[in-house]
Backbone atoms as SQL, in Angstrom:
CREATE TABLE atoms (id INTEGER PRIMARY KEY, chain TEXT, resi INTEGER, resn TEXT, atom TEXT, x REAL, y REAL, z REAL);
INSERT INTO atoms VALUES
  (1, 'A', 1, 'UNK', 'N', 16.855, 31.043, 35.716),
  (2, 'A', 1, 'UNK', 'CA', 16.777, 29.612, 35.550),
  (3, 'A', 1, 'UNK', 'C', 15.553, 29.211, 34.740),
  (4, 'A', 2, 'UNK', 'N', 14.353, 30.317, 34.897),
  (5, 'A', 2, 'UNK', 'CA', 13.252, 29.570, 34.329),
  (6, 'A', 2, 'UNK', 'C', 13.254, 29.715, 32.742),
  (7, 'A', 3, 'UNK', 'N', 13.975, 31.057, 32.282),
  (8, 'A', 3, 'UNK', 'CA', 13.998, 31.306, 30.835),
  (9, 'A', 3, 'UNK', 'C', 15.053, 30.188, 30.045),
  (10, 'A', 4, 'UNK', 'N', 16.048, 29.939, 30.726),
  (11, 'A', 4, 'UNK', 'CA', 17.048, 28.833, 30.570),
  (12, 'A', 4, 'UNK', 'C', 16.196, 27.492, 30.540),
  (13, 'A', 5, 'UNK', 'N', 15.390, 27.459, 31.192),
  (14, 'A', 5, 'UNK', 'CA', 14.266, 25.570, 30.867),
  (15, 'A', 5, 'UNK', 'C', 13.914, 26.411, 29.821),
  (16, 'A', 6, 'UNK', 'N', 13.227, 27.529, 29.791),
  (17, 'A', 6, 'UNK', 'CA', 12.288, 27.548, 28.174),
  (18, 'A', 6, 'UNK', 'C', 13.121, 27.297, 27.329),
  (19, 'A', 7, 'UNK', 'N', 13.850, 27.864, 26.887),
  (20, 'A', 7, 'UNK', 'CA', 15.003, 27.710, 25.783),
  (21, 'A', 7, 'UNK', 'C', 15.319, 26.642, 25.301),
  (22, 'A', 8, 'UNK', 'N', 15.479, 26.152, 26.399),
  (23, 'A', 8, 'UNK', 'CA', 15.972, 24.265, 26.437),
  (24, 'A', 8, 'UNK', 'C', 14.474, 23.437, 25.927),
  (25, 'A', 9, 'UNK', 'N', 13.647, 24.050, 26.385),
  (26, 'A', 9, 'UNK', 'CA', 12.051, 22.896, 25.928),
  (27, 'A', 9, 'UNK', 'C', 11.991, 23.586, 24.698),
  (28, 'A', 10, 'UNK', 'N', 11.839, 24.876, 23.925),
  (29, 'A', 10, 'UNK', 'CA', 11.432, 25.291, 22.894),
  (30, 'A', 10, 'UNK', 'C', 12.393, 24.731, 21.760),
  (31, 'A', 11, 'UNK', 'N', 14.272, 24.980, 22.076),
  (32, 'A', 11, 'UNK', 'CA', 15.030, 23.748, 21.638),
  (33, 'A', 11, 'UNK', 'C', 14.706, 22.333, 21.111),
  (34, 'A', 12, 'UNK', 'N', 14.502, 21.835, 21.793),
  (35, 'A', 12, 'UNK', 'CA', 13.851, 19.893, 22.025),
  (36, 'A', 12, 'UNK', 'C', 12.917, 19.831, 20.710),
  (37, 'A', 13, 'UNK', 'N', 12.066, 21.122, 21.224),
  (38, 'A', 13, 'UNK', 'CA', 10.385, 21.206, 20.581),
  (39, 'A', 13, 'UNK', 'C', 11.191, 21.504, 18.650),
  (40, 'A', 14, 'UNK', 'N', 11.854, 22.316, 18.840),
  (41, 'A', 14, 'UNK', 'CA', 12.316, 22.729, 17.071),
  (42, 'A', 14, 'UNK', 'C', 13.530, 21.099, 16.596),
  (43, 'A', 15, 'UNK', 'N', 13.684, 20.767, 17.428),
  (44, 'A', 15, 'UNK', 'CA', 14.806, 19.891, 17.331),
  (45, 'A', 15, 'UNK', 'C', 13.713, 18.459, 16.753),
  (46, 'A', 16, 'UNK', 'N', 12.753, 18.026, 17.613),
  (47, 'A', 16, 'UNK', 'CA', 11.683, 17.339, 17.200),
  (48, 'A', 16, 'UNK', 'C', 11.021, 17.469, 15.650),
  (49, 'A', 17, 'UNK', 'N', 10.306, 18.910, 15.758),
  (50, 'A', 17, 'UNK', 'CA', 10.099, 19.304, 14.568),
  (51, 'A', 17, 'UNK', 'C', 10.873, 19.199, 12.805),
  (52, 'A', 18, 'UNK', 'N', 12.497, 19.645, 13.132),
  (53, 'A', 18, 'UNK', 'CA', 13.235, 19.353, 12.009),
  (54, 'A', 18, 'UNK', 'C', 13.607, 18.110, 11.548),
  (55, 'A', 19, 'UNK', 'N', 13.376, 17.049, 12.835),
  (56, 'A', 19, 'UNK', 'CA', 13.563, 15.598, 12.355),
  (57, 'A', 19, 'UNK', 'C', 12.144, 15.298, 11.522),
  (58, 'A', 20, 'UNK', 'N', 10.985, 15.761, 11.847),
  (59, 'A', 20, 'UNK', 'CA', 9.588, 15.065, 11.106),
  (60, 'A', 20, 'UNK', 'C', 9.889, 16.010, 10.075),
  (61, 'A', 21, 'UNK', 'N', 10.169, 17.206, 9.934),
  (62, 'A', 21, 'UNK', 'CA', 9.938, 17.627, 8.408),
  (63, 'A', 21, 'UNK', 'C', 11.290, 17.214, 7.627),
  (64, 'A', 22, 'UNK', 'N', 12.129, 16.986, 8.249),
  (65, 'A', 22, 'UNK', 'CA', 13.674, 15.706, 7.267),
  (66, 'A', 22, 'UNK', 'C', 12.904, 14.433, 6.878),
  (67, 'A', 23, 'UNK', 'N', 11.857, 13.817, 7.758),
  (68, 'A', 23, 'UNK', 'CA', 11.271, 12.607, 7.496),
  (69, 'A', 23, 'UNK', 'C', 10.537, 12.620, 6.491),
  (70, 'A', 24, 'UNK', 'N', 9.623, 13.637, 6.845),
  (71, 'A', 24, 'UNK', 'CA', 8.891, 14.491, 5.463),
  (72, 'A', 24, 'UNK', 'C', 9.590, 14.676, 4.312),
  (73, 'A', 25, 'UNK', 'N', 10.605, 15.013, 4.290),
  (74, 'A', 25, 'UNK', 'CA', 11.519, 15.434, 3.155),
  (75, 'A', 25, 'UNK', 'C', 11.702, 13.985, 2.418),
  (76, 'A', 26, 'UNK', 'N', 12.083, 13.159, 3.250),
  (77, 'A', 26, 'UNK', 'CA', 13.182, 12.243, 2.509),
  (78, 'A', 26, 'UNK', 'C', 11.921, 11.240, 1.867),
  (79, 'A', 27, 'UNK', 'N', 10.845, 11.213, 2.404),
  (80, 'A', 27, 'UNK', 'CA', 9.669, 10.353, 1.912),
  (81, 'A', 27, 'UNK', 'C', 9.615, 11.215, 0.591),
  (82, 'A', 28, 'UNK', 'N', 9.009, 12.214, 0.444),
  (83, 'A', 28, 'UNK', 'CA', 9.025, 12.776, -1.084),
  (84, 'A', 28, 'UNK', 'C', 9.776, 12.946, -1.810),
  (85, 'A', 29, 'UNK', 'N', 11.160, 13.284, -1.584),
  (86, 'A', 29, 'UNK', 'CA', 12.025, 13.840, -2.204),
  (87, 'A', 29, 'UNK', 'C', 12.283, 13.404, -3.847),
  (88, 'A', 30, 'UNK', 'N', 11.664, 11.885, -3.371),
  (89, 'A', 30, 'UNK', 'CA', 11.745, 10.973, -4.902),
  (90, 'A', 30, 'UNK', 'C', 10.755, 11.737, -5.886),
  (91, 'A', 31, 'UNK', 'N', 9.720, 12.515, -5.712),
  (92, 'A', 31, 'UNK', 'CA', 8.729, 12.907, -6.187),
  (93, 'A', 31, 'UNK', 'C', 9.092, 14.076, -6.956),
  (94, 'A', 32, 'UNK', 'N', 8.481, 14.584, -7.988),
  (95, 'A', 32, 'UNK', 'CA', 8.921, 15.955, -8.366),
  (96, 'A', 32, 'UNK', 'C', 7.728, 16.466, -8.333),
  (97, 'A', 33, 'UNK', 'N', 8.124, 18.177, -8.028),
  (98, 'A', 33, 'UNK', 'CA', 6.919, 18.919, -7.667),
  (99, 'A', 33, 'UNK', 'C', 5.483, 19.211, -9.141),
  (100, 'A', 34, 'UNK', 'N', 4.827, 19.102, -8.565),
  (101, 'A', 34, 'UNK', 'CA', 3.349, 18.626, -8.994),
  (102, 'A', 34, 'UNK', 'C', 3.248, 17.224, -9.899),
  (103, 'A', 35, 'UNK', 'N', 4.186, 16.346, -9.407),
  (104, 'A', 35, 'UNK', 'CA', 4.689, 14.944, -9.571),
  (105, 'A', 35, 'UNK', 'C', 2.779, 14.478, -9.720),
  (106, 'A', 36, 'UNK', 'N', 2.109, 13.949, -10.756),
  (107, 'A', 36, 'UNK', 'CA', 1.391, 13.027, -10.370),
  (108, 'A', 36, 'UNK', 'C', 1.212, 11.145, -10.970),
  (109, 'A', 37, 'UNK', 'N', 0.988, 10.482, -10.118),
  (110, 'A', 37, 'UNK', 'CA', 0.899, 9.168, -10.699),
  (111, 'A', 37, 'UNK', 'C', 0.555, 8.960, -12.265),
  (112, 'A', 38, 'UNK', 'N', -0.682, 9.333, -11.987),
  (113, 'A', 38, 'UNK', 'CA', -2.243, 9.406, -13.107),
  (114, 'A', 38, 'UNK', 'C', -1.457, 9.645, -14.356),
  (115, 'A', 39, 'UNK', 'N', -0.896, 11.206, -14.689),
  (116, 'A', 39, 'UNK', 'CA', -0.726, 11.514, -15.135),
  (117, 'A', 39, 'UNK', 'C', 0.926, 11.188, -16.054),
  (118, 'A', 40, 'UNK', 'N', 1.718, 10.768, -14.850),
  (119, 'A', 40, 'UNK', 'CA', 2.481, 9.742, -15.337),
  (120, 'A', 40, 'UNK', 'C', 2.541, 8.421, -16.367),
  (121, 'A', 41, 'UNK', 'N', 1.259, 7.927, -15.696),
  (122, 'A', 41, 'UNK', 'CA', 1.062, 6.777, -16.087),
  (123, 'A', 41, 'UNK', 'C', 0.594, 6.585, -17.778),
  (124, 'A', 42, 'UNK', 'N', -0.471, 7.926, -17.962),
  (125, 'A', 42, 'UNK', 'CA', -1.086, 8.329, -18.815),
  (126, 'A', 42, 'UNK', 'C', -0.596, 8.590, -19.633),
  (127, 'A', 43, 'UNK', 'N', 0.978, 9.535, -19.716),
  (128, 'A', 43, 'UNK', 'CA', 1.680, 9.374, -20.539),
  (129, 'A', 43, 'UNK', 'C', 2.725, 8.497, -21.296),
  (130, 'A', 44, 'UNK', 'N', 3.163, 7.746, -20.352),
  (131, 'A', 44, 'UNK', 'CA', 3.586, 6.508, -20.735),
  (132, 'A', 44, 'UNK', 'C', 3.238, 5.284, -21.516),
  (133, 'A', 45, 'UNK', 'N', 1.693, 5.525, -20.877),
  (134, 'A', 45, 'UNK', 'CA', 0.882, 4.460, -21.452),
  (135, 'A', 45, 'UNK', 'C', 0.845, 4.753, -23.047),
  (136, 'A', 46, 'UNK', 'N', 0.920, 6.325, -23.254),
  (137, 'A', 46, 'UNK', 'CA', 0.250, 6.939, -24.868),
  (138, 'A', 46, 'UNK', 'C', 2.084, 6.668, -25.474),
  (139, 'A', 47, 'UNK', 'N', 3.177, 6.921, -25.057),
  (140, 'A', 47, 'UNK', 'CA', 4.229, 7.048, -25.287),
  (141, 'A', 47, 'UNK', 'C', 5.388, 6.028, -25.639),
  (142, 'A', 48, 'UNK', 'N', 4.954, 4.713, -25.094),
  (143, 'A', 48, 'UNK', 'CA', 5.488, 3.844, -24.586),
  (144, 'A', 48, 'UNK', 'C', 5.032, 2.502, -25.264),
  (145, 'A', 49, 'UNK', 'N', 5.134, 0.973, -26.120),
  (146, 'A', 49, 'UNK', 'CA', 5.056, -0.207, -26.273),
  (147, 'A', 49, 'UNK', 'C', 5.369, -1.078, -25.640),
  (148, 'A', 50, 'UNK', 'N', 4.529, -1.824, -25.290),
  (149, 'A', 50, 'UNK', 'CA', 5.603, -3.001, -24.206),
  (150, 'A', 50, 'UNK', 'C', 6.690, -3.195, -24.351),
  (151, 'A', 51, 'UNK', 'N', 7.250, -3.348, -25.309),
  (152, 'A', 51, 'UNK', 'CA', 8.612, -3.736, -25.365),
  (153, 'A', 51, 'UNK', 'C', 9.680, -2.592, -25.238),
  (154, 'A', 52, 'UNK', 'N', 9.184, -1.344, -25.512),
  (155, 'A', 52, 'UNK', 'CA', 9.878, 0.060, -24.815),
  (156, 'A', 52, 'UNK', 'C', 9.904, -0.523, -23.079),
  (157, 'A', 53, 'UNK', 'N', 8.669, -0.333, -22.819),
  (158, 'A', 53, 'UNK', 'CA', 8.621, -0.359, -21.376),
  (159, 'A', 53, 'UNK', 'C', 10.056, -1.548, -20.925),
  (160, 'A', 54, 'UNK', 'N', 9.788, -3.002, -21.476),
  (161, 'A', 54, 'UNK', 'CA', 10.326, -3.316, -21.185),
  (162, 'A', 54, 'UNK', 'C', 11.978, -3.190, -21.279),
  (163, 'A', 55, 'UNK', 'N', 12.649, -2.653, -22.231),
  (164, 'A', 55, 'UNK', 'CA', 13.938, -2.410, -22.227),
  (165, 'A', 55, 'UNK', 'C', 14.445, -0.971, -21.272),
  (166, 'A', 56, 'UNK', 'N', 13.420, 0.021, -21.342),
  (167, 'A', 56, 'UNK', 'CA', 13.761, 0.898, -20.088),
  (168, 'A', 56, 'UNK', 'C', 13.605, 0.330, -18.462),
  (169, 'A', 57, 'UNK', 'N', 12.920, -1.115, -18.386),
  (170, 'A', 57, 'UNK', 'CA', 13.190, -1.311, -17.091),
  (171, 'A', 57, 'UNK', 'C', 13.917, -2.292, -17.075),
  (172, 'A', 58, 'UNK', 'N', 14.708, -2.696, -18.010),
  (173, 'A', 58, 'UNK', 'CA', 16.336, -3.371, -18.281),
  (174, 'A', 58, 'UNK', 'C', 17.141, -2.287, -18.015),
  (175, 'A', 59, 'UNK', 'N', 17.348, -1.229, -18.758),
  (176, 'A', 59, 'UNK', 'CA', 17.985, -0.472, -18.679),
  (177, 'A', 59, 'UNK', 'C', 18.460, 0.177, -17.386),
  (178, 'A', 60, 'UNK', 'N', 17.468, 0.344, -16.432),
  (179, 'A', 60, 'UNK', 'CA', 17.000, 0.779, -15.298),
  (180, 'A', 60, 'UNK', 'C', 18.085, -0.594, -14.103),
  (181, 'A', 61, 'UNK', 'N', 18.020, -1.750, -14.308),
  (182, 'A', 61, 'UNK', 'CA', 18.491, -2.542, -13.761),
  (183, 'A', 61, 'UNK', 'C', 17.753, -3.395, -12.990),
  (184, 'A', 62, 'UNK', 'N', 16.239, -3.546, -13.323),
  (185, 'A', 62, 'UNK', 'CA', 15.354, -3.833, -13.032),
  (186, 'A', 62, 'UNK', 'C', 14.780, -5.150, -13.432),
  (187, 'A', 63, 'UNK', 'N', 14.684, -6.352, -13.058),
  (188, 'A', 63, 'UNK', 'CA', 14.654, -7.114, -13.327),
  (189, 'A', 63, 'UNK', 'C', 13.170, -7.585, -13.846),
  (190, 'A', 64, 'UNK', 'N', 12.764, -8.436, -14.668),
  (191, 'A', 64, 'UNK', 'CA', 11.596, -8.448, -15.805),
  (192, 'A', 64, 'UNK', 'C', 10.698, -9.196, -14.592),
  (193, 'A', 65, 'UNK', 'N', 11.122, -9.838, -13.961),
  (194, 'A', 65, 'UNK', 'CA', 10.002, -10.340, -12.660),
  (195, 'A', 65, 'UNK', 'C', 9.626, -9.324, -11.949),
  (196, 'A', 66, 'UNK', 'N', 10.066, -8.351, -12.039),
  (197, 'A', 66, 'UNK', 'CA', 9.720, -7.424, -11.099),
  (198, 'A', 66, 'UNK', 'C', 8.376, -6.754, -11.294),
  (199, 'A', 67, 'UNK', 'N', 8.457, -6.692, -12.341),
  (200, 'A', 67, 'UNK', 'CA', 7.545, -5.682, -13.269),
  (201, 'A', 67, 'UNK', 'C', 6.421, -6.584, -13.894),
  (202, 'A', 68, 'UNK', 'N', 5.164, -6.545, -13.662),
  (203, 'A', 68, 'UNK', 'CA', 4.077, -7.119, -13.566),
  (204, 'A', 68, 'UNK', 'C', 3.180, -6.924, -14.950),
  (205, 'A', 69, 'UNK', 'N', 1.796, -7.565, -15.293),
  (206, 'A', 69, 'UNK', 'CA', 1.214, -7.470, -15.968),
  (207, 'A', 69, 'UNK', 'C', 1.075, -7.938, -17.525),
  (208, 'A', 70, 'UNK', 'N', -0.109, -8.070, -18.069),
  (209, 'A', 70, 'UNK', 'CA', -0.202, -8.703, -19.721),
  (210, 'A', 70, 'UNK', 'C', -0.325, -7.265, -20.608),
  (211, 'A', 71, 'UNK', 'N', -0.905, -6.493, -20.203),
  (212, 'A', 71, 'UNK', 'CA', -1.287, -5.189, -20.775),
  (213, 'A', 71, 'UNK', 'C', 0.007, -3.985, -20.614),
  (214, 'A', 72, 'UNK', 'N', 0.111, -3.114, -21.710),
  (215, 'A', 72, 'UNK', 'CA', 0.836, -1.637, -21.315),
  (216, 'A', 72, 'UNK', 'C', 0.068, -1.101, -19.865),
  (217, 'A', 73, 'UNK', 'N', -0.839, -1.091, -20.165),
  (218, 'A', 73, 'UNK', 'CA', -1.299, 0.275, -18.512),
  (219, 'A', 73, 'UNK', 'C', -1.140, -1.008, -17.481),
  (220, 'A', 74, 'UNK', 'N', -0.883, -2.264, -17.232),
  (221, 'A', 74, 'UNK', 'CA', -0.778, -2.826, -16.331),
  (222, 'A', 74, 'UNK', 'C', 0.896, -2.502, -15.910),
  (223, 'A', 75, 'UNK', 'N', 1.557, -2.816, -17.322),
  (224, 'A', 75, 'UNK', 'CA', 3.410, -2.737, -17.309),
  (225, 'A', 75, 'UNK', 'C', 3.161, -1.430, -16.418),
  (226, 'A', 76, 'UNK', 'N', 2.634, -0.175, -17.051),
  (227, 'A', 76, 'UNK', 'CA', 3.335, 1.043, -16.580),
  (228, 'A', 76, 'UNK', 'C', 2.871, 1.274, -15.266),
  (229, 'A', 77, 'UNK', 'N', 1.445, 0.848, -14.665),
  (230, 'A', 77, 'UNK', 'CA', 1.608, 1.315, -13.503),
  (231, 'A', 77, 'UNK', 'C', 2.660, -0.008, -12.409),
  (232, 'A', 78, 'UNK', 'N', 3.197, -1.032, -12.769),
  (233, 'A', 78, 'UNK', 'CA', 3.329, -1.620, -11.709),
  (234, 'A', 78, 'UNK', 'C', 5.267, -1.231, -11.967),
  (235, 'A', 79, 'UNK', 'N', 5.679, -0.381, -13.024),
  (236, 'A', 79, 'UNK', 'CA', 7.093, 0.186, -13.519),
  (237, 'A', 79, 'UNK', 'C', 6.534, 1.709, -12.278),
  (238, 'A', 80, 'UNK', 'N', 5.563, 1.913, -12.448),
  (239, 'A', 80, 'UNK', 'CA', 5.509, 3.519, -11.477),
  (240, 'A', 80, 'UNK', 'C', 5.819, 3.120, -10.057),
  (241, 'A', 81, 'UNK', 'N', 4.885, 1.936, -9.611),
  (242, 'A', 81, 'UNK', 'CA', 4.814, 1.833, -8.661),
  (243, 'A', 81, 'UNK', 'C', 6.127, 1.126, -7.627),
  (244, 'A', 82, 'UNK', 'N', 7.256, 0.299, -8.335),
  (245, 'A', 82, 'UNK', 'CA', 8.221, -0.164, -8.329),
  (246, 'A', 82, 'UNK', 'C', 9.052, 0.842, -7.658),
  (247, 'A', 83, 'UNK', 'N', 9.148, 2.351, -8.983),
  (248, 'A', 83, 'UNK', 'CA', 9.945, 3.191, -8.806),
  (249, 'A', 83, 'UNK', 'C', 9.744, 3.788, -7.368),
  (250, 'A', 84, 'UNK', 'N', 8.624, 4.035, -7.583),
  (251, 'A', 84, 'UNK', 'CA', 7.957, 4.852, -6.158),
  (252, 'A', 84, 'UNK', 'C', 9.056, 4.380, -4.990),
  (253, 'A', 85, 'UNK', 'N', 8.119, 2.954, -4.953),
  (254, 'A', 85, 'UNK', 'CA', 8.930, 2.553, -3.930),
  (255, 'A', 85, 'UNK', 'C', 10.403, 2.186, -3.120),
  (256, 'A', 86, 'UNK', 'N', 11.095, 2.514, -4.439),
  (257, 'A', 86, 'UNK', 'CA', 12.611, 2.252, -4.431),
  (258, 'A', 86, 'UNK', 'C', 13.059, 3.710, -4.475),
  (259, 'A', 87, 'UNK', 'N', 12.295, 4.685, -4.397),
  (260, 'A', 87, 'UNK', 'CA', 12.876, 5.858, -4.379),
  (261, 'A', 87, 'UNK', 'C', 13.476, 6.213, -5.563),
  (262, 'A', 88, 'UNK', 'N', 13.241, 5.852, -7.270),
  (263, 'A', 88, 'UNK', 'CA', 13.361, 5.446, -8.520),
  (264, 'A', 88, 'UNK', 'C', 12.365, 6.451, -9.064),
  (265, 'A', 89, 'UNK', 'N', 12.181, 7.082, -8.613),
  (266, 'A', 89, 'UNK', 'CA', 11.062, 7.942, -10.024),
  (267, 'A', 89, 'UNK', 'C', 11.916, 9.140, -10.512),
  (268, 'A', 90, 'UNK', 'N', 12.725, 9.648, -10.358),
  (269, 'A', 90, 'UNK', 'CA', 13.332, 10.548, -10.470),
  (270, 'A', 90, 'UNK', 'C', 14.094, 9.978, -11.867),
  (271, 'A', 91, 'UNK', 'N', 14.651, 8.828, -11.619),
  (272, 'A', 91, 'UNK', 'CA', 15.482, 7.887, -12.830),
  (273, 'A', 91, 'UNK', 'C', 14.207, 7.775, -13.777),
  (274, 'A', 92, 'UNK', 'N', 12.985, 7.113, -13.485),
  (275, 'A', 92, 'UNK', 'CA', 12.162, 6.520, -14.508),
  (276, 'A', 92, 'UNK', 'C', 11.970, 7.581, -15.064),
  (277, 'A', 93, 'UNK', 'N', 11.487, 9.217, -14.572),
  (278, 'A', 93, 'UNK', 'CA', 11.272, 10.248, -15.296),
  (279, 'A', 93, 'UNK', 'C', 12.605, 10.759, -16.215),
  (280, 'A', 94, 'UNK', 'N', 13.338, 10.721, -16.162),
  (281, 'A', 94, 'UNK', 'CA', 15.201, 10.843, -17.041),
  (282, 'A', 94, 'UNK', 'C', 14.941, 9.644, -18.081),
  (283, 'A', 95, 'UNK', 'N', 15.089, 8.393, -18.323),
  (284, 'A', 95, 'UNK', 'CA', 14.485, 7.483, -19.271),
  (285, 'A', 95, 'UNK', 'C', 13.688, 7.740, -19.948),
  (286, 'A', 96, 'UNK', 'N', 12.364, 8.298, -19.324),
  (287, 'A', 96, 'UNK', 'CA', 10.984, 8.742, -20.434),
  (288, 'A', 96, 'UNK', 'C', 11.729, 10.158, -20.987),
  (289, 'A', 97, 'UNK', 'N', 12.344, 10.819, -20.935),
  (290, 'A', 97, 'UNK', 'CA', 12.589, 12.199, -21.330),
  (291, 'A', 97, 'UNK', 'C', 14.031, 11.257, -22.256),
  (292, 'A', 98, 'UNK', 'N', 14.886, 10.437, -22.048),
  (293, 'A', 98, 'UNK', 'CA', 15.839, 10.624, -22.465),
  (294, 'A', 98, 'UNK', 'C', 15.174, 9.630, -23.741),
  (295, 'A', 99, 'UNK', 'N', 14.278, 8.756, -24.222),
  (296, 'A', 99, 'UNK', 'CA', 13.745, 8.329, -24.720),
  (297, 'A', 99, 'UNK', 'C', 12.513, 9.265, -25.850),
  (298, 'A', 100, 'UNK', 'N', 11.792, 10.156, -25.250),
  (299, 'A', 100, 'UNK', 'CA', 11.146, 10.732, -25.794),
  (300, 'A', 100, 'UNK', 'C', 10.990, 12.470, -25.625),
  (301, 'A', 101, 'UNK', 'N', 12.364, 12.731, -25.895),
  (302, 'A', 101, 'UNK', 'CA', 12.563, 14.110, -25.570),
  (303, 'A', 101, 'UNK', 'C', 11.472, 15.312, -25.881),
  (304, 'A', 102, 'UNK', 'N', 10.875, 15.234, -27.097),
  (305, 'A', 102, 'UNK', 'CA', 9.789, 15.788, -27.600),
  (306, 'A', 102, 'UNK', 'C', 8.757, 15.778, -26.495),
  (307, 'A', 103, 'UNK', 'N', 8.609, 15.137, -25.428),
  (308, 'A', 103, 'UNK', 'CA', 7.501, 14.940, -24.895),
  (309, 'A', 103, 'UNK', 'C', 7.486, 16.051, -23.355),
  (310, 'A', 104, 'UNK', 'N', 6.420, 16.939, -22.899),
  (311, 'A', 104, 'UNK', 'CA', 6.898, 17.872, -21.909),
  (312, 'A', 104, 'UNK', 'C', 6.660, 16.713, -20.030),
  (313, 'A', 105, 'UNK', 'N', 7.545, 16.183, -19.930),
  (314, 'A', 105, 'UNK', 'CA', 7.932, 15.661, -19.299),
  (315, 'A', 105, 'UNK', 'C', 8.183, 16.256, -17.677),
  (316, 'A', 106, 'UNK', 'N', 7.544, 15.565, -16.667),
  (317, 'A', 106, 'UNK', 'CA', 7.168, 16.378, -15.442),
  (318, 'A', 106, 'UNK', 'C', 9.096, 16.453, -14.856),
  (319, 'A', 107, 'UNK', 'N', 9.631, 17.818, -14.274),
  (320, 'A', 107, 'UNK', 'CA', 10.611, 17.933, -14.026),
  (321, 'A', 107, 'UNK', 'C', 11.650, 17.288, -12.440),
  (322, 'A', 108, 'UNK', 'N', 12.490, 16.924, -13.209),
  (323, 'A', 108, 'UNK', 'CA', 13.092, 15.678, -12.221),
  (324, 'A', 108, 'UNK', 'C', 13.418, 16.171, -11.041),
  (325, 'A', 109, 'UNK', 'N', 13.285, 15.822, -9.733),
  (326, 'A', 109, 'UNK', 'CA', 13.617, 16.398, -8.513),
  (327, 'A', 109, 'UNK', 'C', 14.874, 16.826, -8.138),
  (328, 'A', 110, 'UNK', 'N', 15.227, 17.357, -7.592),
  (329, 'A', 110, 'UNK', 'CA', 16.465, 17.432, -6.946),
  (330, 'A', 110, 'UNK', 'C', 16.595, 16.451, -6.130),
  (331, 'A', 111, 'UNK', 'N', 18.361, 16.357, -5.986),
  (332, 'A', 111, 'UNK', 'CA', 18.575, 14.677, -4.586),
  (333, 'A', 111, 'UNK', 'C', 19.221, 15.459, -3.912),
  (334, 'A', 112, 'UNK', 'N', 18.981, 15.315, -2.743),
  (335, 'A', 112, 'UNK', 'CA', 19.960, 15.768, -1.717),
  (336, 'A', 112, 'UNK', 'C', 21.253, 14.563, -1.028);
């Protein structure tokens, strides 16, 4: 009986565990690996004219209120930060590549 409770608590305990690292998962997943903002941004900023920016976040389905700022590095980080949050970076990175293919472009995540 007593190895039968362990089983059952060590159970619970892995059962617990696979939900926080699914939680874990699904928070990044938008991200691609060695995904960084900075460096995002940085390229966009060098890559990109306002009015690029702005028709890729038409394109995107993104509405022009959404997307903030008078300056390019203002457009692009508040276009990063948008994506982020909508779980959208995966798309914004496919746009900058499908736009500026020449450019080595950080690689798009997988979706599950």
């Amino acid at each position: 009986m007593l190895v039968v409770r362990m089983l059952s608590d060590v159970l619970d305990r892995l059962t617990a565990l696979e939900l926080r690292v699914s939680r874990l998962e699904t928070q990044t997943d938008n991200l691609p690996l060695g995904y960084s903002r900075l460096l995002i941004a940085e390229m966009m900023t060098q890559h990109f004219d306002l009015a690029e920016l702005e028709m890729m976040a038409f394109d995107m389905n993104i509405d022009a209120d959404e997307i903030s700022g008078d300056t390019r590095d203002e457009r692009v980080r508040s276009l990063i930060g948008y994506c982020e949050r909508r779980l959208k970076t995966h798309e914004l990175i496919f746009h900058c590549k499908r736009l500026r293919p020449g450019v080595q472009w950080p690689a798009i995540p997988h979706q599950r």
